[in-house]
Each structure stands twice: as C-alpha cells, then as structure tokens.
N, C-alpha and C positions, 0 to 999 in steps of 0.2 A: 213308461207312464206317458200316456197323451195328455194331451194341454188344451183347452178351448181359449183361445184368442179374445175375450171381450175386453181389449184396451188397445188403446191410439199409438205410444209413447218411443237423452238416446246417451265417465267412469269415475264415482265418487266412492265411498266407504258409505255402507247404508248400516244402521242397527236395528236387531230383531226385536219384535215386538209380539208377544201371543197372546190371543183369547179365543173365549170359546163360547158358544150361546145357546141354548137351544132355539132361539130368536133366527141366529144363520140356517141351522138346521128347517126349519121353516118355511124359511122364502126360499132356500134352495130346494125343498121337496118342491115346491110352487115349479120352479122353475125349470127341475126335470121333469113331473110329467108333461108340461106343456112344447117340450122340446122334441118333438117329433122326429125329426132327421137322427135323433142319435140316442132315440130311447131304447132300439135293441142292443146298443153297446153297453147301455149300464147293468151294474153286476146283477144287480135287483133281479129277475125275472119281466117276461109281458107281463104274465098272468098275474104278478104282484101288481104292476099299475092298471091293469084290466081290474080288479076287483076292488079295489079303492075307487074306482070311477063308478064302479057297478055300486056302492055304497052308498055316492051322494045324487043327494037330488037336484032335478032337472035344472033348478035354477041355479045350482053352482056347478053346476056343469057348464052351466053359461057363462058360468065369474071365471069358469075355466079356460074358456073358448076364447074371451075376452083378452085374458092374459097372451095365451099364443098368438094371436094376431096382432097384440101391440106392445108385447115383448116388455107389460110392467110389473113381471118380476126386478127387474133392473131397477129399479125406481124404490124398491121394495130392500134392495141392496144399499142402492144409496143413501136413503132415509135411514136405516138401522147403522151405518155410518156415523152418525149427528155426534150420537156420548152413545155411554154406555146405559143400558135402560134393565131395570132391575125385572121387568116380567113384560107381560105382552100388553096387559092393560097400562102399564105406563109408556110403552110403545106407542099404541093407538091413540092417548089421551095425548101425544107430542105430536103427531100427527094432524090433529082435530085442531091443536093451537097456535099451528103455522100459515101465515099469512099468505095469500096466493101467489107472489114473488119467490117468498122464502120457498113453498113449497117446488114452484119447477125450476128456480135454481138448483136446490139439490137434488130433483134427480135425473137434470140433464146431466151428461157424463162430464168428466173432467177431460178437458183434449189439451191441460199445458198451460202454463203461469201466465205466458202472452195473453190468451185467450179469457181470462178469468170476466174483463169488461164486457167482451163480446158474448159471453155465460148469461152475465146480470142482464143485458138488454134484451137476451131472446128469452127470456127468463120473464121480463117483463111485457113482452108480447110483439118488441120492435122485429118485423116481415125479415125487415136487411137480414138484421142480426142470424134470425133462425137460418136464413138461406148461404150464411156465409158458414154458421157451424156444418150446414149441410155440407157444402161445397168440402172442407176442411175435414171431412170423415167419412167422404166417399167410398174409401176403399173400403172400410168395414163394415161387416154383413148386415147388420138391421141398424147401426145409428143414426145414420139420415130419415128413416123412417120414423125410429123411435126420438128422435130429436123435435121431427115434424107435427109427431102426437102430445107431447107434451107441453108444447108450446101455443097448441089450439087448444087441447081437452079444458072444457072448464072443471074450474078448482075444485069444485066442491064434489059434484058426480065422483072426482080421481078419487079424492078421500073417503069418500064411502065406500067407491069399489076397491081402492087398498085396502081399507079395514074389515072388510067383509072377506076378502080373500085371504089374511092370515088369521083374522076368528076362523072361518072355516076347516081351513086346512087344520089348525092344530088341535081345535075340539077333534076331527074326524082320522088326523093320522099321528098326530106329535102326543095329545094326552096320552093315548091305552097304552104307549109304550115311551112314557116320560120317564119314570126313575130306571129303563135299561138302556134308555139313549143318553140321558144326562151324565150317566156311570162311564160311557162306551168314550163320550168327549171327556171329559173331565180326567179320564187314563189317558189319554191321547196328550194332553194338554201338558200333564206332568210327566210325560216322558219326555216330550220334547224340551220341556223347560230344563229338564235335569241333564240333557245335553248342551243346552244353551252356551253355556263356558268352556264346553269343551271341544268345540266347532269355531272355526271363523264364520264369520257371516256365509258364504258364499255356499262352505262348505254346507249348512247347516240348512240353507233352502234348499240342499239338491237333495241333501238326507232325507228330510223331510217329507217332502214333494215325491221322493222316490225317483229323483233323477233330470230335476227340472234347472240348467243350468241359468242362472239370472245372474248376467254381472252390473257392476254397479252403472249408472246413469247419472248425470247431471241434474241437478232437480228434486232427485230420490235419496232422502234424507232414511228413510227406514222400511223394511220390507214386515207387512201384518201376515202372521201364517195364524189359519182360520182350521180348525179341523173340523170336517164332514163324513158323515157315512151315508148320507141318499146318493149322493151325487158319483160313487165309487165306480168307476177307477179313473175319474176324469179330476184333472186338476181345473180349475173356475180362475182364470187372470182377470186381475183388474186394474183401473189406477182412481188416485183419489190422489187430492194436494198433499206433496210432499212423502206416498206413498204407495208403495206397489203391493197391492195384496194377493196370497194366494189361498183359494181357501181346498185346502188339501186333505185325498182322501184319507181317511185314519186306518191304522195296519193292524194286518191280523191280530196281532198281542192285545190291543186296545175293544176288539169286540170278543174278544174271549179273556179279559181280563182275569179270571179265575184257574184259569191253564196254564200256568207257568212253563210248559213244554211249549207251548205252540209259537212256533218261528213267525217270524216275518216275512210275509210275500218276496218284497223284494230284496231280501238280502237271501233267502233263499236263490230267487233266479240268478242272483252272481253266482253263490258258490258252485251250480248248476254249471252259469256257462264256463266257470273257469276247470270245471272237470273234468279237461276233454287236454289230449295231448298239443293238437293242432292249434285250437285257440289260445292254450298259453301262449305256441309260438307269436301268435297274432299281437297279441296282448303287450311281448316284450319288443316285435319290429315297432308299433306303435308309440311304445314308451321312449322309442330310439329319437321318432320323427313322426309327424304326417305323411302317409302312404295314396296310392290311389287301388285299386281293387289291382290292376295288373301289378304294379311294382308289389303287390301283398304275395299277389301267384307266381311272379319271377323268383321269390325266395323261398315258395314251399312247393315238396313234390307233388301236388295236389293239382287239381284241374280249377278253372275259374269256377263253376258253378257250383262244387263244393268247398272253395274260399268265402263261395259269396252265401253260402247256406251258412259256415261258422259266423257270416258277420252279422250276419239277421241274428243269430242269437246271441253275440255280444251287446247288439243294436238293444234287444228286447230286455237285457239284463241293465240299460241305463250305464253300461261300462264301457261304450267303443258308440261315440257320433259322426255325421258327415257336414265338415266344415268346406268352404269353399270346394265342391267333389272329392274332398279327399277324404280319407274314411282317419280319426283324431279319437284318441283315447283321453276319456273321462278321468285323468288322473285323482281329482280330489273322491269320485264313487270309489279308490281303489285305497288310500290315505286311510278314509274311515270305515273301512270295512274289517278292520280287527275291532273297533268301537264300537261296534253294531254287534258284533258276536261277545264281546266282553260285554255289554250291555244284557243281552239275550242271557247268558249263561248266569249271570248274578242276579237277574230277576227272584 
C-alpha cells in the first residue's frame, strides 16, 4: 500500500479512534480529481474522472481548476476537522460563522505544539509569521505555497469558493450514489471497530491501512483511521493537534458487502507471496535478523536477481520492508494474519 505524505511531524502509546463521513468522502473526491500527478494510479479508471468533468459546467470546472492550483482541498480537510457535523448544510452553515482568524487558522496545517503562536499570527495576517511557517515546511511539496495562499486569500471569496465546491461536488457525484457509498463506509467502519480489541494499536493501523507501519511519536496522543473509497489504493497522512490521521482505503469485503466469499485485497496478496517455497525461506532468515539483499543470496541457491524478484513481492504483500538498506520483516502483518482470515471465514 502506498502512502501520500501530506504532514510535517517524531515514541508514546497512541489510542484508536474511528469515524466515518460521507463529508470525508467528499472533499477527498475534491481532492483526487484535482490531483493530476497521480490520478492514473487511482483504482477509479481516467474515463471515470473524464466523464464527471465532461458532466459539469464550465463554471465548476473553474472551482475546479481553482482547487488544483491552490491545493484547498486541504483547507476543506481541515475545516471538517472542527466537531463532528451532522450533514453538509450544517458544514457550510460552520463554515459561513467563522471569523476571518478563525477561519485560516484552521486551515493552515498544523506543523507542531511549538508552533501553534506562530499558527495564530499568520493566521492573523502577521508577513513574519507567514514566512517563518514558510521557511519551517520547505521540504513539503505545496505547504509553503498553500500556506502563502491562505494567509493572503480574502475571507470571504475562500468561503464561498469552499462552499461552492463541496455543494458541487456532492449534488454532482456523492448524491446519485449516497445510500451505496454510505453502506460501503459504514461496513468498513464496523469491521474495523470489531477488531479494535483485538489489535494493539500499532498492529491495528497497519491492518487497516494494509500495511502502513506508524509507530508512536511524542506529541501523538491518538491515531483517526478515516475510511475512503475515491481515493483507493492510496492512503491520505495527515497531522492535526494531538493526532495523526489516516484516511484509509476501504477493502474488497466493504464494497461488496453482500458476498461473503469475497476476500480481502490484502490479505489475499500475503497468502500469495507466502506460496512460493523460496520466499518462506526469505521470510524465516528475516524473522532471524535484518538481512541486506547479498547476505539474503549467500543463504539461498538462487541467484541475486531472482532473490530480489521474491522480495519485490514480499515488499508488495506489506510483509518484508527496507529499513536502514536492509531488507526487515513486518512481523506484526505476519501476527495477524490468522485474524484476518479467522475474520474472513466467520463473516
């Protein structure tokens, strides 16, 4: 499972926290079509977001265009952060009643407790402030930019073009398929909650996530798992005070909720790669110790490039990472995978 990087943040005990919205669902359709670099990876099809664009009109094409060049889906993320909001009209109507302050503190990003002053005064419009959050999120890909737009945009334009961009979208892609998207999260949600007790924390965001190993941080009191289905097969990282969210894609079981046969992507790709004579070998030098690709081929009769073929698909199964160049088995993916299939079969 790949991961998109949108957070700053560095080993406490964190606790799990779920929900689900068709509110997320939402602003994350926002936020993948406008995400160009990496819209031929999502599972969707082009010709699905070809023809949602061929739908709307010119003028939200332009709320579209808008979004992609200043990246306030994010903004759109942060905002539906606040509480929890019972429908989309009591969304927009919190929205409409936030003060100009209020409104680009929350959704400039959170970059750290330190920073929370230096938040409020770029927030407030202080040059320094903005340029010093600049300076302090250099390395990641649009927050200096998006930091820079939200600190100029005036108030009121923002909120109408936020409001305008999630009426949009949901009248045009979230209503026609509301009761078999709200069905698809709400399965997802209760599967993962009914594992909840039966995972440590750690264990429980890599299940989830399908392989996303998060250990605990300073700071990070509770980890949000968000489930999505636009956004598939990408996991969306973020940080917010006192939490690191992920909003994760939801697994086969959950969008064919009615099939009680139909396995799990990823628990599928384990049993795959553990079905092969060689990569068990691989699997128990690993459980031994950290290997590097030669010490893997010093122990099997095999040649490097098909060691290094077996570990591309241990790699792709979320069961075998590469920590400091050494190639490190994912022991907790290997822990709960009689619970994933104990799970699967008692469905």
């Amino acid at each position: 499972m790949d991961v998109l990087h949108f957070t700053s943040r560095k080993r406490t005990t964190y606790q799990i926290k779920l929900e689900y919205s068709l509110l997320w669902e939402c602003a994350l359709g926002i936020a993948a079509i406008t995400n160009t670099p990496i819209i031929n990876t999502l599972e969707k099809p082009l010709d699905y977001w070809t023809t949602i664009k061929g739908n709307m009109s010119k003028e939200f094409i332009k709320e579209l265009d808008y979004v992609e060049k200043h990246n306030t889906w994010k903004a759109l993320l942060q905002l539906l952060h606040m509480r929890r909001f019972n429908d989309l009209q009591d969304f927009t109507s919190h929205i409409q009643e936030l003060t100009e302050d209020q409104l680009k503190f929350v959704c400039l990003p959170f970059i750290g407790h330190p920073f929370q002053d230096l938040r409020k005064e770029a927030a407030s419009g202080n040059g320094s402030a903005t340029s010093e959050m600049k300076k302090l999120t250099k390395d990641n890909p649009f927050f200096p930019q998006y930091i820079d737009y939200i600190c100029t945009v005036d108030s009121t334009f923002l909120k109408e073009h936020l409001i305008t961009i999630m009426l949009g979208w949901y009248e045009a892609v979230i209503k026609k398929d509301i009761e078999e998207l709200h069905n698809m999260l709400q399965t997802d949600y209760e599967m993962k909650r009914d594992m909840l007790n039966k995972l440590e924390p750690e264990a429980m965001v890599e299940w989830a996530t399908g392989g996303v190993s998060y250990k605990p941080e300073p700071s990070v009191n509770q980890v949000l798992l968000i489930p999505q289905y636009v956004y598939r097969p990408w996991n969306i990282e973020a940080d917010l005070e006192d939490t690191k969210v992920f909003y994760y894609p939801i697994s086969n079981e959950s969008i064919s909720p009615n099939d009680r046969y139909m396995p799990d992507d990823f628990m599928v790709l384990k049993y795959k790669a553990l079905g092969d004579e060689a990569r068990m070998k691989i699997v128990k030098l690993l459980f031994d110790k950290e290997r590097t690709l030669q010490e893997i081929t010093d122990h099997l009769d095999l040649g490097k490039s098909t060691v290094h073929h077996h570990l591309k698909i241990l790699r792709s199964a979320k069961l075998v990472e590469i920590v400091d160049s050494k190639y490190s088995l994912k022991t907790q993916a290997l822990k709960f995978l009689g619970e994933e299939l104990h799970l699967y079969l008692k469905k």
